[in-house]
C-alpha positions in Angstrom: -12.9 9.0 11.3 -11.3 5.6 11.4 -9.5 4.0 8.9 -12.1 1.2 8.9 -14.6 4.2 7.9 -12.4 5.3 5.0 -11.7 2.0 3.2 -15.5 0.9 3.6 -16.4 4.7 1.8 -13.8 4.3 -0.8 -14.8 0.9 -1.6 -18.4 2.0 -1.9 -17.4 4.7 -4.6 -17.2 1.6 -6.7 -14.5 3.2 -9.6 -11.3 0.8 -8.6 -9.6 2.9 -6.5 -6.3 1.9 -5.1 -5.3 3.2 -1.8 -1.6 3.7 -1.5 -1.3 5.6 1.9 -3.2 6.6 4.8 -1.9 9.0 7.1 -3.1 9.4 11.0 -3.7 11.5 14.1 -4.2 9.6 17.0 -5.4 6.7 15.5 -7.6 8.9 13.5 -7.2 9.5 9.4 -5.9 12.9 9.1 -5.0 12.1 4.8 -5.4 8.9 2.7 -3.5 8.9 -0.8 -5.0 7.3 -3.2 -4.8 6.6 -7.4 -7.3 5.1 -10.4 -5.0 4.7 -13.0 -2.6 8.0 -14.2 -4.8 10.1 -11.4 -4.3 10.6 -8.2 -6.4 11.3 -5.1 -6.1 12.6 -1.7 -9.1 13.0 0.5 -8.8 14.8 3.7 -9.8 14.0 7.2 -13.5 14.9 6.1 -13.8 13.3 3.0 -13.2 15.8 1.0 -11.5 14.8 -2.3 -8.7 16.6 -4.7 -7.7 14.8 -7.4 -4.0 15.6 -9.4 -2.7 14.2 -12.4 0.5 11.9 -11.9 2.8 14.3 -14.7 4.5 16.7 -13.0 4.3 20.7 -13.6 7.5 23.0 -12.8 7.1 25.9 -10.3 9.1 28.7 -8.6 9.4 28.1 -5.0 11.7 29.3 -1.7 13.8 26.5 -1.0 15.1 26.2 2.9 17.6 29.2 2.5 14.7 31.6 0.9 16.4 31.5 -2.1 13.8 30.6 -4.8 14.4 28.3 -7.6 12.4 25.9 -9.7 10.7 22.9 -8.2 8.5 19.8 -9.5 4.9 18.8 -8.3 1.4 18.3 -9.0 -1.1 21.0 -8.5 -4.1 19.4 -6.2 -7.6 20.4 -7.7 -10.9 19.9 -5.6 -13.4 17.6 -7.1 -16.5 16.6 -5.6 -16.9 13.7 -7.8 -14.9 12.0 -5.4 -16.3 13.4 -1.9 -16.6 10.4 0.4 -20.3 10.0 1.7 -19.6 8.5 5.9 -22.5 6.2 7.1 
């Protein structure tokens, strides 16, 4: 999909959604980053939504070494509410 294609479905969600980043592939969306308020949303290349909260959860992780150790991020969680419906 084009980007064109993306902001047109967003838009159409009608919920004032603010796009922050989109991320492409050959000139095709691969990831657009998005936020409404303290959520965030990321859709993928297919329109398919996950939506995350902007507070940040601690996590054990490998850093580069393999050595793990605690990290800070945002679990993504699917939600369909948010699915982006292509003309």
């Amino acid at each position: 999909m084009k980007t064109k294609d993306f902001e047109t479905a967003i838009a159409a969600l009608n919920v004032g959604i603010v796009i922050d980043e989109m991320k492409l592939r050959h000139s095709d969306v691969r990831q657009v980053i998005a936020h409404q308020g303290s959520k965030g949303i990321v859709w993928d290349e297919h329109g398919r939504a996950f939506t995350t909260s902007i507070e940040k959860e601690v996590y054990i992780a490998p850093n580069e070494d393999g050595v793990w150790e605690s990290v800070k991020g945002c679990p993504l969680n699917r939600n369909k509410l948010y699915d982006l419906k292509f003309d």
